[in-house]
C-alpha positions in Angstrom: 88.3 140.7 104.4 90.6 137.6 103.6 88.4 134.9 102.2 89.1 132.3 105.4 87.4 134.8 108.0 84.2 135.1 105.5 83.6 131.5 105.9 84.7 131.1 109.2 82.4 133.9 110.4 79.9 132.2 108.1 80.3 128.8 109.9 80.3 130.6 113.1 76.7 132.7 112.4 75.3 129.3 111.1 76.3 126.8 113.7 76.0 128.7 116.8 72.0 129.2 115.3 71.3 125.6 114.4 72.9 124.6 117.6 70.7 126.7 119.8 67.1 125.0 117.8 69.6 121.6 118.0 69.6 121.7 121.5 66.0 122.4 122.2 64.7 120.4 119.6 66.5 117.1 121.1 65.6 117.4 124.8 63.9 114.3 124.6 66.4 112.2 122.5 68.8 109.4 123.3 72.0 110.2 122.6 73.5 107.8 120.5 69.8 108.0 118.2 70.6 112.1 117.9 74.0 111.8 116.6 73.2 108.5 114.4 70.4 111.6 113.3 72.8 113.8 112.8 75.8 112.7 110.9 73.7 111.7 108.5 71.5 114.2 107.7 74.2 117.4 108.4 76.0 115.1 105.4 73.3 115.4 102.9 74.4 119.5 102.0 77.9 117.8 101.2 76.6 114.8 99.1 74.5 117.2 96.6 77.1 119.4 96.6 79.9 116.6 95.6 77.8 115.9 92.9 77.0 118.9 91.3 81.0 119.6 91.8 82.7 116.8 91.4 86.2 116.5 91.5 88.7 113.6 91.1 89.5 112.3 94.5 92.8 110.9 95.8 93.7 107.9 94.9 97.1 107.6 97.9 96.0 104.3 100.3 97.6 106.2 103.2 95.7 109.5 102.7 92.4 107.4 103.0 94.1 105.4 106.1 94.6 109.2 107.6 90.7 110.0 106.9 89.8 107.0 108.4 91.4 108.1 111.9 89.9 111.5 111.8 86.3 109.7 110.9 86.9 107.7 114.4 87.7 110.7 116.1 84.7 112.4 114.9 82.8 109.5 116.1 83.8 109.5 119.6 83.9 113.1 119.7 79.8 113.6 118.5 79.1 110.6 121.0 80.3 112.8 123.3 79.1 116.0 122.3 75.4 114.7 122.3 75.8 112.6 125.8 76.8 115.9 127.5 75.0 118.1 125.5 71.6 116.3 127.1 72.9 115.8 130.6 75.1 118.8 131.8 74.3 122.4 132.2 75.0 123.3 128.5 75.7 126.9 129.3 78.2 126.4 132.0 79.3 123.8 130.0 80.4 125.5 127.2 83.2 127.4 129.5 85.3 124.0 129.6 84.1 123.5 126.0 86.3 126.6 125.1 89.5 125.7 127.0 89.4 123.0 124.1 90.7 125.4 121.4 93.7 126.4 122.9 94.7 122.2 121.8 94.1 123.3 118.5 96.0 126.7 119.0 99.4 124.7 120.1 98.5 121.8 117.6 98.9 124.5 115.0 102.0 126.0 115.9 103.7 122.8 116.8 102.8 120.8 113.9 101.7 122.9 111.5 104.2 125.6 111.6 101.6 128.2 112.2 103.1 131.4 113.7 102.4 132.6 117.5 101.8 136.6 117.0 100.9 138.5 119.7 97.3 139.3 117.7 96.8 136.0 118.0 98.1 135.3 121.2 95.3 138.4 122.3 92.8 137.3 120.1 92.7 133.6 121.6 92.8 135.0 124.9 89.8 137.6 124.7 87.5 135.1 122.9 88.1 132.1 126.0 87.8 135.2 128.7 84.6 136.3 126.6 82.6 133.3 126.8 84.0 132.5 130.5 83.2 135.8 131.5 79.7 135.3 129.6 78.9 131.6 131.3 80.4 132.3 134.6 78.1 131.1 137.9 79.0 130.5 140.7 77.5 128.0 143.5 78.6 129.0 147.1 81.4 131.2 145.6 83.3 127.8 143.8 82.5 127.4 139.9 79.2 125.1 139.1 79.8 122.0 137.0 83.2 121.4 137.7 83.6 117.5 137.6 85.3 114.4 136.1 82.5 114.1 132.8 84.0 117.6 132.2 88.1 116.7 132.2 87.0 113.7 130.0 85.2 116.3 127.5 88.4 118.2 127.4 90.7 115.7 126.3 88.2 114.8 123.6 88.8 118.1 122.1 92.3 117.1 122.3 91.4 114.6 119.4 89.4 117.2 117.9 92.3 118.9 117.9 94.6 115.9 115.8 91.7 115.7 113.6 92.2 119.5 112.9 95.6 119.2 112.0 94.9 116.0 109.9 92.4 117.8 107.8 94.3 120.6 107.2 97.0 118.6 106.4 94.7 116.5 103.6 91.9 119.2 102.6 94.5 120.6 99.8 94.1 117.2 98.2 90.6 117.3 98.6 87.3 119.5 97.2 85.2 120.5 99.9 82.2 118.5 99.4 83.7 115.7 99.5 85.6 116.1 102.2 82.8 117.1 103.7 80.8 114.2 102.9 83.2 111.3 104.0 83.3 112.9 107.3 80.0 113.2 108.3 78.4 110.0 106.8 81.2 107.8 107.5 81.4 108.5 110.9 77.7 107.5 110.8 78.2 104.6 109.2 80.5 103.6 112.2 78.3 104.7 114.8 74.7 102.6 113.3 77.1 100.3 112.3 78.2 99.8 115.8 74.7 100.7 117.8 72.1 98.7 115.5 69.8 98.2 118.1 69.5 102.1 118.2 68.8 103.2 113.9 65.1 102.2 114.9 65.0 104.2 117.3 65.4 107.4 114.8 61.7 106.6 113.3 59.9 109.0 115.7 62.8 112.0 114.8 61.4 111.4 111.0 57.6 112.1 111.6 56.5 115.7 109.7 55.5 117.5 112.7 56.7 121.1 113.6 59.8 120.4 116.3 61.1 117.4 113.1 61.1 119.7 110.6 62.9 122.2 112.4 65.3 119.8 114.1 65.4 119.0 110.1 66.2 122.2 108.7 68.9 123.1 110.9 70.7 120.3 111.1 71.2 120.5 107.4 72.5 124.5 108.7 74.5 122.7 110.5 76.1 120.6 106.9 76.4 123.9 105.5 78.4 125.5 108.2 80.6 122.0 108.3 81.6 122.9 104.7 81.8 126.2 105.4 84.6 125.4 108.2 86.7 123.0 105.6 86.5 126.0 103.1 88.4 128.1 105.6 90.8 125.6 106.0 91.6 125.0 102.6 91.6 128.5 101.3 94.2 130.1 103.8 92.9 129.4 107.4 95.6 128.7 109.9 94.1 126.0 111.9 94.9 128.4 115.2 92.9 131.0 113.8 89.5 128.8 112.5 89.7 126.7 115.4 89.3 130.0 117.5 86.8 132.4 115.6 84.6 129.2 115.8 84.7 128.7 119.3 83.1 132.0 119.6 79.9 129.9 118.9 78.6 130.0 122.4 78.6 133.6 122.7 76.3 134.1 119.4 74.3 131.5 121.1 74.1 133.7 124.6 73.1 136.6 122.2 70.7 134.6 120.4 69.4 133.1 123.8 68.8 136.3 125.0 66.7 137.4 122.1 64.6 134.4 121.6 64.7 132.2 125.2 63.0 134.0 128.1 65.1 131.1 130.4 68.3 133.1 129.0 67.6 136.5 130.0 69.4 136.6 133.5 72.7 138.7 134.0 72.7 140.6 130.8 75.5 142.8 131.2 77.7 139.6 132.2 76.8 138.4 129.0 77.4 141.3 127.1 80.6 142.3 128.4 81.7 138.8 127.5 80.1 139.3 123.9 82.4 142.4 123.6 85.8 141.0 124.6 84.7 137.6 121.8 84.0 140.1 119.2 87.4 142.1 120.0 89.1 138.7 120.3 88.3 137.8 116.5 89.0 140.8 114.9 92.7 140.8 116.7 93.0 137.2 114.9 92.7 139.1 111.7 96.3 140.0 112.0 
């Protein structure tokens, strides 16, 4: 197996898990206090591991003018990600969540010079019908949750997207745990920098009780998978490809739902079949 699906399937195992005890654990939170909470402590994986493998970093102004832009991307996009994650239907959600990689998929081939196979073509396709297939309600025969919060979410991924091609334009010149660092506490920097009032607000998410240290745990899952992720785009991953076996995530996370949240367990073999055509969908981007 080529080295960038073993740590994209790693990120994807990982992520999809801590996103799942994410999402229960921070019913409750504001959303600008969660992803304050988050940036910071999904960085500290990164920081020990920049110090225990340190390389020399570059030294270019207009490389760290470049990581400055994807750290304000990143900003807006968690701001984002947390605001909807705690107000919309997250299930039903996640089928306009998915249309968001095919930005990434015509990013790549655009500006990247990524090739458009047909296994990848298929591969892209199965794994968006998968999870569409596996979220699918519907209210009075029209799809539920279809609304303007929703188009907004979708051009974020659009800047997800430029971020994408930015890193995988800069990781070479980067290790990963560094990389990994700069973009998940600077953009936390910019976000407390720019909601003080909020950083108090974090002191009850710190207090040792059984939901924190979960919420703990996993989110620093959740810096592992990041570096995961980078890894597969430095060693080999076409940014079409990565950006695609990882938005597989919300199927694992029906899976998981099913196993472990009773509130998860309606129309199983909808889910399924939509597990199956994921599944099918990344090993057809292994070609």
């Amino acid at each position: 197996m080529e080295i960038w699906l073993v740590f994209s399937l790693a990120t994807l195992f990982i992520e999809s898990t801590a996103r799942l005890i994410q999402k229960e654990a921070l019913n409750h939170n504001n959303s600008l206090e969660s992803t304050i909470y988050f940036q910071f402590v999904s960085g500290i994986p990164a920081v020990i591991a920049s110090f225990l493998f340190f390389r020399p970093i570059p030294a270019d102004i207009g490389t760290w003018v470049i990581v400055l832009v994807i750290c304000v991307f990143s900003s807006l996009f968690n701001i984002a990600y947390f605001f909807l994650m705690k107000r919309e239907d997250f299930t039903q959600f996640a089928i306009f969540q998915q249309l968001g990689v095919l930005w990434s998929v015509f990013g790549g081939v655009l500006f990247l010079a990524e090739s458009m196979t047909i296994h990848k073509v298929s591969g892209v396709f199965l794994i968006i019908a998968g999870v569409i297939i596996a979220k699918w309600k519907k209210s009075e025969g029209q799809p539920k949750g279809i609304s303007g919060i929703h188009i907004l979410f979708f051009l974020l991924f659009a800047l997800a997207a430029v971020s994408g091609i930015l890193t995988k334009k800069l990781i070479g010149s980067f290790s990963v745990p560094v990389f990994a660092a700069v973009m998940q506490i600077v953009p936390g920097i910019m976000i407390a920098t720019f909601a003080c009032r909020t950083v108090g607000k974090i002191k009850p998410m710190l207090i040792p009780n059984r939901k924190n240290i979960l919420l703990f745990v996993f989110t620093l899952a959740l810096g592992i998978a990041f570096m995961s992720h980078f890894a597969a785009l430095k060693y080999g991953g076409e940014l079409s490809r990565v950006a695609a076996v990882r938005s597989a995530s919300p199927i694992l996370m029906v899976v998981l739902g099913i196993l472990f949240l009773k509130g998860e367990r309606q129309g199983i073999p909808q889910k399924i079949i939509g597990a199956i055509a994921a599944a099918s969908g990344i090993l057809f981007l292994r070609y």
